[in-house]
Each structure stands twice: as C-alpha cells, then as structure tokens.
N, C-alpha and C positions, 0 to 999 in steps of 0.2 A: 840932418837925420836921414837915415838910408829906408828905403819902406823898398820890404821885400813884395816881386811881382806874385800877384794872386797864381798859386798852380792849379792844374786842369786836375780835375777830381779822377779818381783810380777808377777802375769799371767793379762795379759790386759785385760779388757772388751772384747776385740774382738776377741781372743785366744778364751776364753772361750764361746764364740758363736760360733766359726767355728767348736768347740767339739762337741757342744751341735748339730749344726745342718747336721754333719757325723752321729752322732749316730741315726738322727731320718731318715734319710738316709738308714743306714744300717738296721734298725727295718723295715724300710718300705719294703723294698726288701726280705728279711728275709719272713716276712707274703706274699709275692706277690706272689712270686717266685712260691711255691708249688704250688699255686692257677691256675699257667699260665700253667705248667707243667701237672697239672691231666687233667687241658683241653686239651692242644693239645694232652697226649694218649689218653680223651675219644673221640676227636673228627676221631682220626686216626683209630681207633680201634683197640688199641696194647692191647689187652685182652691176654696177656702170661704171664705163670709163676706164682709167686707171685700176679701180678697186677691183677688177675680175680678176687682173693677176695678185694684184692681193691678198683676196679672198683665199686664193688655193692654198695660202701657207700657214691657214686656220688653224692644223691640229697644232704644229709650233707655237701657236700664238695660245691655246690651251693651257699648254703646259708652262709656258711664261709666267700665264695668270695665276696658278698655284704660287709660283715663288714671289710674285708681288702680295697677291695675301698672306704671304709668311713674312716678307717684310716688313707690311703694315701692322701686322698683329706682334711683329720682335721689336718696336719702334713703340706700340701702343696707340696708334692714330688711329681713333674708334672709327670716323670717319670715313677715313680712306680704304679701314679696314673693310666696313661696311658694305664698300660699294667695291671692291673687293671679289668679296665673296659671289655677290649677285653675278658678276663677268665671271669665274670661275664654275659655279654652276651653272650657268648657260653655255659658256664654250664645251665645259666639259658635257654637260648632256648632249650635246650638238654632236659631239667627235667620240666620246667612249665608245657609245653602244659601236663601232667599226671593229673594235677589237673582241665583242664578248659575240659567240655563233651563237644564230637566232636555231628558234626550231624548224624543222623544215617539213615540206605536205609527206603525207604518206603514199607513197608510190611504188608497184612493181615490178615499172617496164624495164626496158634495157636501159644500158650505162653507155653513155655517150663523153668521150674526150675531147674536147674543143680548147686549140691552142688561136691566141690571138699574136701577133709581130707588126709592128710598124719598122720599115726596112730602111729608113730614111734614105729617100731618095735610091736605092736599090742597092744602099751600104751595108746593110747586116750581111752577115757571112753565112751564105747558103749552105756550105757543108754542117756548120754548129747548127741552121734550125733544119735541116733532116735528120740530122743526129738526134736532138730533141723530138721530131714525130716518131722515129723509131724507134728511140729510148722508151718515152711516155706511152706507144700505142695511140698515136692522135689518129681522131678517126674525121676531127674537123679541122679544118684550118682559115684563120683570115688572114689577108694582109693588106697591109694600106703600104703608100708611097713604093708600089709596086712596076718594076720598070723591067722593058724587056731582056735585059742583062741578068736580072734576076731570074726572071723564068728563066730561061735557059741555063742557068746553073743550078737552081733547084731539078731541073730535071736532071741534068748530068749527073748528079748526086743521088739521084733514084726516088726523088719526091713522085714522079709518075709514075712509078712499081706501088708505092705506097697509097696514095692517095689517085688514084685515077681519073676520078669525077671534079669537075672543073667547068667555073665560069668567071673569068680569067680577062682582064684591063690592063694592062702592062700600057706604063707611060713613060717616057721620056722627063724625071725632075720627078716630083711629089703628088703628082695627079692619080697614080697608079691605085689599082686595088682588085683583090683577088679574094676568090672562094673556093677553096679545096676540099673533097671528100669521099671519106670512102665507097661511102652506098651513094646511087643515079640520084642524077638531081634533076628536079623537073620548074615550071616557071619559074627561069633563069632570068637575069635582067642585068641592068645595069642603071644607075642615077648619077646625077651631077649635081654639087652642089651649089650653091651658089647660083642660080638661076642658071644655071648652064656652062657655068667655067670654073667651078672651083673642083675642089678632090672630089674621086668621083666611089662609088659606094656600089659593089658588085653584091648579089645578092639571086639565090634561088631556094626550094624547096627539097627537102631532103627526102627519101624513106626509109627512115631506119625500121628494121623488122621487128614486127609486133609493135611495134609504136606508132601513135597519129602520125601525120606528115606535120615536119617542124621546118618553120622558113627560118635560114639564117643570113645577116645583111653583117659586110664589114664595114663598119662606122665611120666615118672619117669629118666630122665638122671640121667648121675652119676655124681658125687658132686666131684668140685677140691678141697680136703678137704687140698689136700699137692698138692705139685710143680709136681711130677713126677705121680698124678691124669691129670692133664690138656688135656692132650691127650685125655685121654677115654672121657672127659666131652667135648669135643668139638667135638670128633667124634658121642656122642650120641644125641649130639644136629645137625647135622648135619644127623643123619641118620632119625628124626621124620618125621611120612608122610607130605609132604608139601600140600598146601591147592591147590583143582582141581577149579580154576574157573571158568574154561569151563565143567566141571563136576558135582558129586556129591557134597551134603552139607557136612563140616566134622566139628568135635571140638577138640581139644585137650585139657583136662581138669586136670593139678595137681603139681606135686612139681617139677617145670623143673631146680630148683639148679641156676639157672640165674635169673638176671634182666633185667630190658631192654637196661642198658647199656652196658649190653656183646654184641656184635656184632654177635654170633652165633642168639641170641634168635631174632634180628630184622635180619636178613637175614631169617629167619622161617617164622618171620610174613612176610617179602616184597613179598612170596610166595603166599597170599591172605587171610593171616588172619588179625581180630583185635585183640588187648589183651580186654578182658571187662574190666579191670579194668580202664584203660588207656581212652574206649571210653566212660564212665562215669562219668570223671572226681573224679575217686579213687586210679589213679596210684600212688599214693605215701603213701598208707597207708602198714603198713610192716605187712607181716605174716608170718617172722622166726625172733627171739626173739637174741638167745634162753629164754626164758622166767622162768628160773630159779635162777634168779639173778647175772649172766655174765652181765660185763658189757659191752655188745654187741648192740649197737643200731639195731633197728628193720631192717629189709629190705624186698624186695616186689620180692621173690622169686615164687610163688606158683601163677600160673596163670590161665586164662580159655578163650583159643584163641577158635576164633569162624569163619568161613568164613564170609568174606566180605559182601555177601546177604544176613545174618542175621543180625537183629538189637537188638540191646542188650538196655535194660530197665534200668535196674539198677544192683548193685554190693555190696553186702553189705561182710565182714573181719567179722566173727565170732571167739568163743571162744572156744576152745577143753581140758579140762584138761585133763592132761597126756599126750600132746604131745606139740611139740616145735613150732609145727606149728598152725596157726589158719585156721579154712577152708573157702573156701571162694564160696560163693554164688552166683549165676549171672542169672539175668530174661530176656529171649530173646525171640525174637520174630521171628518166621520160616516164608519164602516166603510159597503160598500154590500152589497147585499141578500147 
C-alpha cells in the first residue's frame, strides 16, 4: 500500500495579515523613531560631538516629522502615530515661529543698512558686493575671512567713496575680518578667537545722527568642522559680547558657524538680542550651501543679532559668487537719542 507524504499546510488568510500588519508596524517605528529622538536632543540641548552639525539640519528634520505622522496615521499605528505627533509639535514649534515676523519695539530714530559677507578666504567677488552696498545704500558692512587682496579690490571698486570709515584686519586664509561704515567710528578694536589664534572679530562704535552710539562687532566663531573642533566652537560662541540692556546699543553681525538650534547661539541671543532674520519672518532661509554642487542642503548659519530696542524692518539672503556663503542684509531702525 502507497501512503501519501503528509503536505506542509497553505498559509491562512490570517497568517498572512498578521505579517502584513508587523511589517507595517515595524516601518512605522522605523520612520518615528529618529523623528522622536532628534526632538527630544533638540529640545534638551545635547549640541555635542558629531550632533552640532546635526542639529543644523533641524528645520528638514521638521518637516520629515509631518510626513511620518501622515504615515503612521495612513498605516493606523496608533502608537507610532502617537509618538508621532509629540516629535512634530516639538520640532515644529522649535522651527515655525522663524518663518511668521514677530512684532517689533516702537522706535523713531534713523534707518540704518547693515550688510553682513563671509568672503571665504578673500573668494567672493568684490565688484558683486560694492554693487550690492550701492544698489542696497549699505550704510554698514562686515566681513569675515577677510584678506588683503580683497581690500584692495573693494577699494578699486569704489567701496572707499562709499563707505569711508573703517577698522579693517585683512589676513592672509580665513583669519581676516572687517568693519565698514558710513558715519566715524570711534573705540575701534580688534579680538581673536580662540585664545589668540583663531578668526579674528574686528569691531567699533558707530554714530549715527540723532541716534545713541551703536557698537557693531563682525562675528566670526570657529566652525565644529570635526568632533575634537566642538570645544573651541562653543567656547567662541560663548565668549561673543553679550547684549547690555540696561546699556549701550550693540549688533553682532556675520558667519556665527551655528543656527538657532544650537543652544550656544540662543543662550547669546537670551542675553538681549534678536536674530533679524528670525524677527522677520526669514529664519529659514539658508545662507551656507555649500553652493558648489555638494549635496548639502542649505542651512541659516550667517546672522545679524541686534539689541532688543531696535526694530528691525526687513531681511533680505543675497548672492555672492565665489563664496559659500550668501550675505545677508537687514533694515533697522535705531531708538533716538
């Protein structure tokens, strides 16, 4: 007699549902997960290490978060859905408010242009940024990674007809840094970062008429380009003058190597500045690229903090070829005397 071998049983209906809905399970947590995780370091302020650069690319990571809670919620994973949301409302309250302009003091002094440019290394093209002080009416100027090649081609271009007043660091490489302006500048200076050798931060006192006297410094921290940088980039952001608001007016205008969601650059501003960008509603537009076809999404490193008692007008991200960075412009408005 022939005895047929025992066959392996078919997979049920409901076998192959309970696969099917692990796997959509595990996809869902899978996409959450990170989402829940960059929140709670952005919201803690764990800016070490690796995670400073990061951190910078938070507004993208905002927006991620929306489409994994639409995910979770087209899928039905109450769960993941859940946690979800929590990273979505935290990133997004973190990053929105950069796009909606806040209100700003009420003031009647003059109107003051301040253009900010990181020249890299004394690459940006001097005739495009006196074309832009001339176009704009810039009545201030910073620059960082300022080199003697550069002066002397901003001037060739007639940035000395324009901006007259000047306390002026031209350096050979990336050290460089300059302050240009229209009205006399008085305690003029110059700093270094880095205990003495890193970019250095040119800086004096302006007077603009009918206005207090407003100090303005060009920014320059040092960049946590690697892991064992971190240090120096949080102590330079850490050492920048903090804003006097029972004092003088002050600005800080240029490539401060952070965003706002490093926790050094917003313990700066809680000191008594605003970012203009931020109080415009243009925090999120990027001005380091790199812009050479890396593909690096933009990010909003290059700021122009102002004290609290001035009102800042508008902000406009301009374009510099030859540098990685775009400069960026801000229209404010001074209390007066």
């Amino acid at each position: 007699m022939i005895v047929d071998a025992p066959s392996t049983p078919s997979p049920t209906p409901t076998s192959g549902w309970l696969r099917s809905a692990r796997l959509r399970t595990t996809v869902c947590w899978l996409v959450v997960a990170p989402t829940a995780l960059w929140a709670a370091l952005r919201l803690i302020g764990l800016d070490r290490g690796p995670l400073v650069q990061a951190l910078a690319f938070t507004p993208y990571v905002a927006g991620f978060s929306v489409l994994a809670l639409a995910l979770a919620l087209a899928l039905r994973r109450w769960w993941p859905a859940a946690l979800a949301a929590v990273a979505a409302v935290a990133l997004l309250g973190a990053v929105a408010p950069r796009a909606v302009a806040s209100t700003q003091p009420t003031v009647a002094g003059p109107t003051v242009r301040l253009l900010t440019a990181n020249l890299l290394a004394g690459a940006g093209d001097a005739r495009t940024l006196v074309d832009l002080v001339r176009r704009y009416e810039v009545d201030v100027l910073t620059v960082q990674e300022f080199t003697p090649d550069a002066q002397a081609a901003l001037d060739r271009f007639g940035l000395d007809g324009l901006l007259p007043h000047r306390q002026l660091n031209p350096e050979i490489g990336t050290p460089g840094s300059g302050l240009y302006s229209r009205w006399p500048l008085t305690d003029v200076g110059l700093r270094r970062n880095l205990d003495g050798w890193g970019f250095t931060q040119a800086y004096g006192t302006i007077a603009v008429p009918d206005a207090p006297p407003v100090r303005v410094e060009s920014a320059h921290p040092s960049a946590p380009y690697a892991v064992d940088q971190v240090g120096a980039w949080r102590a330079d952001l850490k050492g920048q003058p903090p804003a006097t608001p029972d004092g003088g007016l002050q600005i800080l205008a240029g490539d401060f190597n952070a965003t706002l969601d490093h926790s050094p650059l917003r313990a700066l501003l809680s000191t008594g500045y605003v970012d203009a960008a931020d109080a415009t509603g243009e925090g999120l537009t990027g001005t380091w690229g790199p812009y050479d076809g890396d593909l690096i999404p933009p990010v909003t490193i290059d700021h122009v903090l102002v004290d609290r008692r001035i009102a800042v007008r508008s902000v406009r991200v301009l374009a510099l070829p030859g540098s990685d960075h775009r400069p960026v412009l801000a229209t404010v408005t001074l209390p007066t005397r």
